[in-house]
C-alpha positions as CSV (number, residue, x, y, z in Angstrom):
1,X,49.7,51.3,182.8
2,X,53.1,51.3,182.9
3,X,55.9,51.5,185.8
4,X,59.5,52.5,186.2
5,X,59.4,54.9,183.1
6,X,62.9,56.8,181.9
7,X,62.6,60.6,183.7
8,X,62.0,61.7,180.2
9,X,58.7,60.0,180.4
10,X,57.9,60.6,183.9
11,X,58.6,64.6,183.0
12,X,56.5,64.4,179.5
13,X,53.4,62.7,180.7
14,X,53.3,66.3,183.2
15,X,53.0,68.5,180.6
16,X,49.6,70.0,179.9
17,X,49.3,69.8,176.1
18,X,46.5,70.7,173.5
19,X,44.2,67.9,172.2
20,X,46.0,65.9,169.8
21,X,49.8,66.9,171.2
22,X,51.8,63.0,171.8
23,X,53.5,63.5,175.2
24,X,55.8,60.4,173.8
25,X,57.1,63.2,170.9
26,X,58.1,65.5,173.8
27,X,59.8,62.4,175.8
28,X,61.7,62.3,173.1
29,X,62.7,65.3,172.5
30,X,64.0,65.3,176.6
31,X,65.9,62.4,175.6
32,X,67.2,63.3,172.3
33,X,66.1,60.4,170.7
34,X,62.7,58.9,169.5
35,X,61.5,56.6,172.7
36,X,61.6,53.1,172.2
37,X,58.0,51.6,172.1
38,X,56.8,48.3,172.2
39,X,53.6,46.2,171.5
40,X,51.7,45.3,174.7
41,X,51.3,41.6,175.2
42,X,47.6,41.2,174.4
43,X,46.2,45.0,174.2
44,X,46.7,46.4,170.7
45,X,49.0,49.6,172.4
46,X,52.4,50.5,172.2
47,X,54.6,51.2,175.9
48,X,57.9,52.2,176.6
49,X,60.0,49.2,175.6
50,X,62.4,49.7,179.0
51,X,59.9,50.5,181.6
52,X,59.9,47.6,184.4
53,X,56.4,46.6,184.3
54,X,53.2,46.9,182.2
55,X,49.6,46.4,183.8
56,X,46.9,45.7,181.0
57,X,43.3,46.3,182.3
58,X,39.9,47.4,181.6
59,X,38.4,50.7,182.8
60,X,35.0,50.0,183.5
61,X,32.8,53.6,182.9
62,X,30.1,52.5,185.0
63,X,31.4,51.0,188.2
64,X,32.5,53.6,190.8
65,X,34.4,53.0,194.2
66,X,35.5,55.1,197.2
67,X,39.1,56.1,196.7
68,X,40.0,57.1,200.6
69,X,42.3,60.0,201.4
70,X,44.8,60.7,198.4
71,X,48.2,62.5,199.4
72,X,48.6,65.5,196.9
73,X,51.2,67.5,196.0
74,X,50.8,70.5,198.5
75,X,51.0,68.1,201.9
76,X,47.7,67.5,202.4
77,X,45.3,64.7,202.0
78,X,42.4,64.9,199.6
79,X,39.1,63.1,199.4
80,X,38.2,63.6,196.0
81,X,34.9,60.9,196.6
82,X,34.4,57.9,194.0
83,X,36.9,57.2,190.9
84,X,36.4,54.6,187.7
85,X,37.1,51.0,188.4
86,X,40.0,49.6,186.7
87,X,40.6,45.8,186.1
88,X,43.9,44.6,185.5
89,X,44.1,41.0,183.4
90,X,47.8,40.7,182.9
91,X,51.2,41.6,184.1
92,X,54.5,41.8,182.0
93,X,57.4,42.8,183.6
94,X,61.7,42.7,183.3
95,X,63.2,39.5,184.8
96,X,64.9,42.0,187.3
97,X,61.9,44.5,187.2
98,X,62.1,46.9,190.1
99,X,58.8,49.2,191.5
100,X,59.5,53.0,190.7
101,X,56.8,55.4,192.5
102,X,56.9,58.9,192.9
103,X,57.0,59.6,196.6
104,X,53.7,61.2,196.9
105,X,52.4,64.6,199.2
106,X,55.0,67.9,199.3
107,X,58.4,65.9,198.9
108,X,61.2,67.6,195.9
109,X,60.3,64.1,193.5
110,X,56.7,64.9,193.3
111,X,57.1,68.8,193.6
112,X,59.6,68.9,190.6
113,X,57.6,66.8,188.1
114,X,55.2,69.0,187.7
115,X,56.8,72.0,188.6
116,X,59.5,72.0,185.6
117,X,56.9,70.2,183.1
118,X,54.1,72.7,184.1
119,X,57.0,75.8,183.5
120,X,57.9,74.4,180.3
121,X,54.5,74.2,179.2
122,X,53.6,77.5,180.2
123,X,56.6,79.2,178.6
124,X,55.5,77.7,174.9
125,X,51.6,78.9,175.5
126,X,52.6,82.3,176.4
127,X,54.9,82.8,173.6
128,X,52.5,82.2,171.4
129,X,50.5,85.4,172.9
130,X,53.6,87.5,174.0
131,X,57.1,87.8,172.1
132,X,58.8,89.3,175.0
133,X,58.2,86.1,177.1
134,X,62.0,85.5,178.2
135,X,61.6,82.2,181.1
136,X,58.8,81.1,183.2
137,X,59.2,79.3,186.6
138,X,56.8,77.4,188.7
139,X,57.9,77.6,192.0
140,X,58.4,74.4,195.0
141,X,56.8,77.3,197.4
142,X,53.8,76.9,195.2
143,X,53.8,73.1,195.4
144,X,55.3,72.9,192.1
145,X,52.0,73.8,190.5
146,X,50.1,76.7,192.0
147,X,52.6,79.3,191.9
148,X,54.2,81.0,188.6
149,X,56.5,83.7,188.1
150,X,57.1,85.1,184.5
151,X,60.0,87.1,183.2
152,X,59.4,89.3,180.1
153,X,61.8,91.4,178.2
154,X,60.7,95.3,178.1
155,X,57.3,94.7,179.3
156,X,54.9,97.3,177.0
157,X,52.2,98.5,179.5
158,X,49.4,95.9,179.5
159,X,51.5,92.8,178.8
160,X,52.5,92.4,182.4
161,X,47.9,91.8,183.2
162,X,47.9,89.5,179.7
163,X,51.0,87.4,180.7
164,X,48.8,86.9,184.0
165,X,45.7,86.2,182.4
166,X,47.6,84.1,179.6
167,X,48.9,81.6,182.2
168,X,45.6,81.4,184.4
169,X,44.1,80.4,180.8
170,X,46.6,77.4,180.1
171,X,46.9,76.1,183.4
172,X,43.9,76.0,186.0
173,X,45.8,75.2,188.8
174,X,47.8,78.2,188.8
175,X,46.3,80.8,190.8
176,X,49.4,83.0,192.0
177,X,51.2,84.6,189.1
178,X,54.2,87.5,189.5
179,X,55.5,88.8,186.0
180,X,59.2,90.5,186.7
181,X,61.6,91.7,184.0
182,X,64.2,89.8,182.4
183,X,67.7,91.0,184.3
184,X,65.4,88.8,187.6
185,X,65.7,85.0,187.2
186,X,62.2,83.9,188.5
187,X,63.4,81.0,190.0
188,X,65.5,82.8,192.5
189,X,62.9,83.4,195.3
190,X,64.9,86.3,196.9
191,X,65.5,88.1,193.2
192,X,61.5,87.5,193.0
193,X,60.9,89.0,196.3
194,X,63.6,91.8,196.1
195,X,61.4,92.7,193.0
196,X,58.4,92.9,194.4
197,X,59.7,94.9,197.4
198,X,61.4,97.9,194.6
199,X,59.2,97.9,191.4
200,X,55.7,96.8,192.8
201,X,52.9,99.5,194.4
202,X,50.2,97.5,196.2
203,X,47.4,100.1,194.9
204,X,48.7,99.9,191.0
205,X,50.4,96.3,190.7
206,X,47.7,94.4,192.0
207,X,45.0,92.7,190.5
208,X,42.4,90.0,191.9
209,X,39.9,87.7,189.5
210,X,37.8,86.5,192.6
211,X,36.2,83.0,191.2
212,X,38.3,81.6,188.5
213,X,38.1,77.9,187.4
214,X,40.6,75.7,189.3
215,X,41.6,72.3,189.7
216,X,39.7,70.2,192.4
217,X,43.2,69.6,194.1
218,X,44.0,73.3,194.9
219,X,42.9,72.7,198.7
220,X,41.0,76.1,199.3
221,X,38.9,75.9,196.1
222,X,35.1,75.9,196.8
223,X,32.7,74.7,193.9
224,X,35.7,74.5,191.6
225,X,36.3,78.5,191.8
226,X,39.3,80.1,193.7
227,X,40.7,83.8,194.0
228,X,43.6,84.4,191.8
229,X,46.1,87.1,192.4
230,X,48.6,89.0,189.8
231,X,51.0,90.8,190.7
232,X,52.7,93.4,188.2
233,X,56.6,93.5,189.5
234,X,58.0,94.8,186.7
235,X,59.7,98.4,186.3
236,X,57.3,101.3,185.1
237,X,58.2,104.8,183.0
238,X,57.7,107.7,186.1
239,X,58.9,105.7,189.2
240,X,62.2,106.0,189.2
241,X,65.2,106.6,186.5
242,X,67.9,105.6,188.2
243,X,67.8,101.1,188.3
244,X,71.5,100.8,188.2
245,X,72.0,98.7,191.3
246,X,74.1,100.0,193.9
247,X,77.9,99.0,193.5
248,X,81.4,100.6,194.1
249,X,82.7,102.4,191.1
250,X,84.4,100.0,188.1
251,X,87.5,102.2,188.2
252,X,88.4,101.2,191.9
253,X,87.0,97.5,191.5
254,X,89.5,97.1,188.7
255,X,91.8,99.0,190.9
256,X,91.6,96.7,193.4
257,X,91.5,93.6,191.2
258,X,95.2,94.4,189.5
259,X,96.6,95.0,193.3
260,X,95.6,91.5,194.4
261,X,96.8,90.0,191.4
262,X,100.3,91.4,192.1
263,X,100.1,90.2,195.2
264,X,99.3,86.8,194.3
């Protein structure tokens, strides 16, 4: 176990990746430069060469203890029942080490570390299914994990429901996902609203899956099932044919602009 990573670290060991997929290869990618790794003292593993401390233990697969309360992501505590026992044998640690944590329950540190690694991750998976996949943003309203919003560029019909079911695949946890076109930045809440409000019909755009898989730490799941909502906010042929926003014509903003540069 190691403390008081680099950010790059921190971020990387967020991600969900595939079997096999070295979460040290995307730290340093973040960085820009291959991680520095060094050889634990007695363990044969390598760890971050300038983290502040490394704990070397044994997980024991047998023993089992009460954890208590754990302070999750979304504010709330969690009782999550008995964990594996580790036992730690040896410390190594900088001659000025300091002791880094992530300040647990809904606060922006522990929001943000999974909410940009769990985006990023999402964006590659859905690429992979859709093309047109443009950005992907998992919002701090959501806790940083439960709450995605993808963009697409010239959504077909169907790929709006198969972005949906694309991220629910790759990420259990995610349970709320809105799909917007690509002039919308989905991290912009109010953009993401405004969306909803002007392209989405409640009777067409949305669509329930009413016991997906979660994660034990959603705190409404029941027997490790939850509802899941989609919701389809993206333009559709027959609505409307007129999206150009509202705005005063270019000839008299231009207008304008020349007359208050003279009178600079």
């Amino acid at each position: 176990m190691t403390l008081g990573n680099h950010p790059t670290v921190a971020i990387a060991a967020a991600l969900y990746l595939g079997l096999g997929e070295d979460e040290m290869s995307v730290a340093g990618a973040l960085l820009g430069a291959p991680v520095e790794l060094a050889r634990c003292a007695h363990a044969e593993l390598d760890v971050p060469a300038h983290c502040e401390l490394v704990l070397e233990g044994t997980l024991d697969p047998v023993t089992r203890a009460a954890e208590g309360p754990v302070s999750e992501f979304h504010g709330m505590y969690e009782n999550y029942g008995e964990g594996y026992v580790v036992e730690f044998s040896r410390l190594t640690r900088r001659a000025d080490a300091m002791l880094q944590v992530i300040q647990p329950g809904y606060y922006p540190e522990h929001v943000w570390i999974g909410g940009e690694a769990i985006a990023a991750g999402l964006a590659v998976r859905l690429a992979r299914t859709l093309a047109n996949v443009r950005e992907v943003a998992v919002t701090p309203g959501g806790a940083g994990r439960m709450h995605a919003v993808i963009a697409l560029a010239a959504p077909r019909p169907g790929d709006a429901r198969a972005a949906v079911f694309a991220a629910w695949a790759a990420v259990s946890l995610v349970k709320h996902v809105t799909v917007v076109d690509d002039d919308v930045d989905p991290w912009d809440p109010v953009r993401v609203e405004r969306a909803i409000a002007t392209r989405m019909r409640a009777d067409r755009d949305l669509f329930v899956e009413p016991a997906a898989r979660t994660d034990r730490s959603d705190p409404l799941a029941q027997g490790g099932v939850i509802a899941k909502l989609g919701i389809d906010a993206t333009r559709k042929p027959g609505d409307r044919d007129d999206w150009r926003a509202a705005a005063p014509p270019a000839a008299v903003v231009e207008r304008i602009r020349r007359r208050l540069a003279g009178a600079g």
